[in-house]
C-alpha positions as CSV (number, residue, x, y, z in Angstrom):
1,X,26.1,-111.2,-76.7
2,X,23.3,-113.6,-74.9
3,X,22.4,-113.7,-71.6
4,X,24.6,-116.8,-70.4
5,X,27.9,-114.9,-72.2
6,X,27.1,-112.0,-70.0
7,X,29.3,-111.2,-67.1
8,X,27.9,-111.2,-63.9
9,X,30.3,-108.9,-62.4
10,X,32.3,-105.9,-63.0
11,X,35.4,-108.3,-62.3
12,X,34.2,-111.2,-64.6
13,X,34.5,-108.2,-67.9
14,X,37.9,-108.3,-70.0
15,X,40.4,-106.8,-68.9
16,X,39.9,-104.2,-71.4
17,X,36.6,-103.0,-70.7
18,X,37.5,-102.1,-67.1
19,X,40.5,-100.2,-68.4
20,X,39.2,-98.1,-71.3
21,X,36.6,-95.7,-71.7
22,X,33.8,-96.7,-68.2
23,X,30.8,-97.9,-68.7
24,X,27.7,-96.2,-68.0
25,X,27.3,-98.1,-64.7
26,X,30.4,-97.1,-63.3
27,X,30.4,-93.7,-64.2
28,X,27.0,-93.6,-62.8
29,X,27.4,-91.6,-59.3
30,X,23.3,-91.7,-58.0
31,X,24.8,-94.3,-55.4
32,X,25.8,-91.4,-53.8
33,X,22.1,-90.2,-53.1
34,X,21.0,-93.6,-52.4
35,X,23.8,-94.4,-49.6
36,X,23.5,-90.8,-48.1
37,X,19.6,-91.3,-47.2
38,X,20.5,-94.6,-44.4
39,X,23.3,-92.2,-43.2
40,X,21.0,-89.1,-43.2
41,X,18.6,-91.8,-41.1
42,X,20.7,-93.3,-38.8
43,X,22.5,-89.5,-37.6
44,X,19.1,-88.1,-36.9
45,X,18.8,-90.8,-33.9
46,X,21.5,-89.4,-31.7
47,X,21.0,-85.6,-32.9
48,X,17.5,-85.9,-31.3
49,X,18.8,-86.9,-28.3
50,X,21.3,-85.0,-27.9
51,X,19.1,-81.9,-28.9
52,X,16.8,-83.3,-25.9
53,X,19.4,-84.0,-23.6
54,X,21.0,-80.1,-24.2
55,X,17.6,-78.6,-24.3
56,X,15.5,-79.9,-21.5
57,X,17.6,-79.3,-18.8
58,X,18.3,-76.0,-19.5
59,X,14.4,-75.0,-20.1
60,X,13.0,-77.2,-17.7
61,X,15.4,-77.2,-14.6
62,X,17.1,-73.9,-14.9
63,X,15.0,-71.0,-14.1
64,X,13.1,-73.5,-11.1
65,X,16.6,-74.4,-9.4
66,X,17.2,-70.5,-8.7
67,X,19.9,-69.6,-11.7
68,X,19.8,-66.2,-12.6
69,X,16.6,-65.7,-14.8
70,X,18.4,-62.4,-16.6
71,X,20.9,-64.7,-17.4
72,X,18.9,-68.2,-18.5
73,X,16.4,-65.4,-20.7
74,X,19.2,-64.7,-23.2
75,X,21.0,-68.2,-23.2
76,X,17.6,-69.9,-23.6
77,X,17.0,-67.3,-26.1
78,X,20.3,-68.1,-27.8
79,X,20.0,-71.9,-27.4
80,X,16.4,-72.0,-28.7
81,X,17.6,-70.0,-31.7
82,X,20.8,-72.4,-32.6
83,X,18.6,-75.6,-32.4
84,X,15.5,-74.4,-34.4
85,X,18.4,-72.9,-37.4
86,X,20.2,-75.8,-37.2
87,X,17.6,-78.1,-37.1
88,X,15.5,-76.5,-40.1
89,X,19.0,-77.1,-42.0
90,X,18.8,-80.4,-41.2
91,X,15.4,-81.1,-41.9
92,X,15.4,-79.3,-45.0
93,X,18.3,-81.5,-45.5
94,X,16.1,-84.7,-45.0
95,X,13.0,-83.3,-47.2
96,X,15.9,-83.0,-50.2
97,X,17.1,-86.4,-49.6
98,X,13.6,-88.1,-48.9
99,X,12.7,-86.5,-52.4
100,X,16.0,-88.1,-54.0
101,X,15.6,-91.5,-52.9
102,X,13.0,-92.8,-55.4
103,X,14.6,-90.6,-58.2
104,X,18.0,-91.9,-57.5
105,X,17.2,-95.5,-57.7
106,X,14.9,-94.7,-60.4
107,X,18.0,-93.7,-62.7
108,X,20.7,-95.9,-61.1
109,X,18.7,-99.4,-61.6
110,X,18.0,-97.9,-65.5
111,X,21.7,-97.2,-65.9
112,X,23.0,-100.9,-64.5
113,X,19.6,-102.6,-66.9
114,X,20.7,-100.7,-69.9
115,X,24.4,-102.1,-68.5
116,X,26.4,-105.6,-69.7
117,X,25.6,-107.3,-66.5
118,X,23.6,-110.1,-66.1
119,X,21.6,-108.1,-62.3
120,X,19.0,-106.3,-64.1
121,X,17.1,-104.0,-61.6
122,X,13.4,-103.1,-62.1
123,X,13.9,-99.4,-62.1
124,X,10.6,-99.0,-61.8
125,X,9.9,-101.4,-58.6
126,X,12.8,-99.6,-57.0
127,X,11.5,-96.0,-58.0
128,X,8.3,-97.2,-56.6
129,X,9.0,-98.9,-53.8
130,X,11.0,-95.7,-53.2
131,X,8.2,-93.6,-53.0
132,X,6.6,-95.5,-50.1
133,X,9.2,-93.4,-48.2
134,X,6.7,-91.5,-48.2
135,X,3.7,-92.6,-47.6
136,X,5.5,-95.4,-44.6
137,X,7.7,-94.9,-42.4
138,X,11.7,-94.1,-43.2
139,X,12.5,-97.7,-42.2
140,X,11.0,-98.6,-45.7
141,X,13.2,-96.3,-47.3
142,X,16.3,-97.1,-45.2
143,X,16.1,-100.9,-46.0
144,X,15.4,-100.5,-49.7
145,X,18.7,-98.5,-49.8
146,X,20.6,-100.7,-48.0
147,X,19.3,-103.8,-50.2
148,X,19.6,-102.1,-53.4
149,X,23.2,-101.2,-52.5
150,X,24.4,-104.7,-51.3
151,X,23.0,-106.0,-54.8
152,X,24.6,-103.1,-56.8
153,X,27.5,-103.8,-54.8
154,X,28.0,-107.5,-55.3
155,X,27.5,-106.9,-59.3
156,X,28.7,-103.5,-59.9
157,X,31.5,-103.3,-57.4
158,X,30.8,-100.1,-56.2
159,X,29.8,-98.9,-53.2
């Protein structure tokens, strides 16, 4: 098969190929990594806030307007420790999904390459470009995940 006989979508294959046995690009599921780091992003915006919003007033206004401080000590002590555990989950959470990104767009973009489509991926410009997640801020990561799924998704047809 040559390039120009090559489909250019997951709807332009036979209607046999989509039926029988899938093909390595749409049994591929690394999507799933990619699409959750944006998510991951964009959920950490309001959780700050409303981690600041539930925790400043309570430390900072509490104990000075005249409440009780036997009774502020163990809800601040309580509040503190909810926030810290569940916001070392969550930023645990982040460091696993920061570490995924370039990986998971490193094997995806081989898997739709080594694919029948004619959208051929660098894997390695994507694994690389990636990894400037780290080194940049998470805006670089968030838009390379967005773009690399609106492409996968206009040849692949998933996400």
């Amino acid at each position: 098969m040559n390039e120009s006989d090559a489909p250019s979508s997951l709807e332009d294959l036979p209607e046999s190929s989509t039926r029988t046995e899938p093909t390595t690009y749409e049994r591929s599921r690394w999507w799933y990594w990619i699409a959750a780091y944006p998510v991951y992003s964009l959920l950490s915006i309001p959780l700050v806030i409303f981690g600041l919003i539930l925790f400043v007033p309570f430390g900072a206004v509490a104990t000075p307007m005249g409440a009780d401080p036997q009774f502020v000590g163990p809800l601040m002590f309580s509040l503190i420790v909810l926030v810290v555990g569940i916001g070392a989950i969550y930023a645990l959470l982040g460091l696993v999904l920061t570490l995924m990104l370039p990986l998971a767009l490193y094997i995806d973009a081989t898997e739709i390459t080594d694919s029948e489509l004619l959208w051929s991926p660098d894997p390695i410009l994507y694994g690389l470009i990636g990894l400037l997640n780290f080194l940049a801020a998470p805006v670089v990561g968030i838009l390379v995940a967005v773009y690399y799924l609106y492409r996968r998704h206009e040849h692949v047809g998933t996400p």
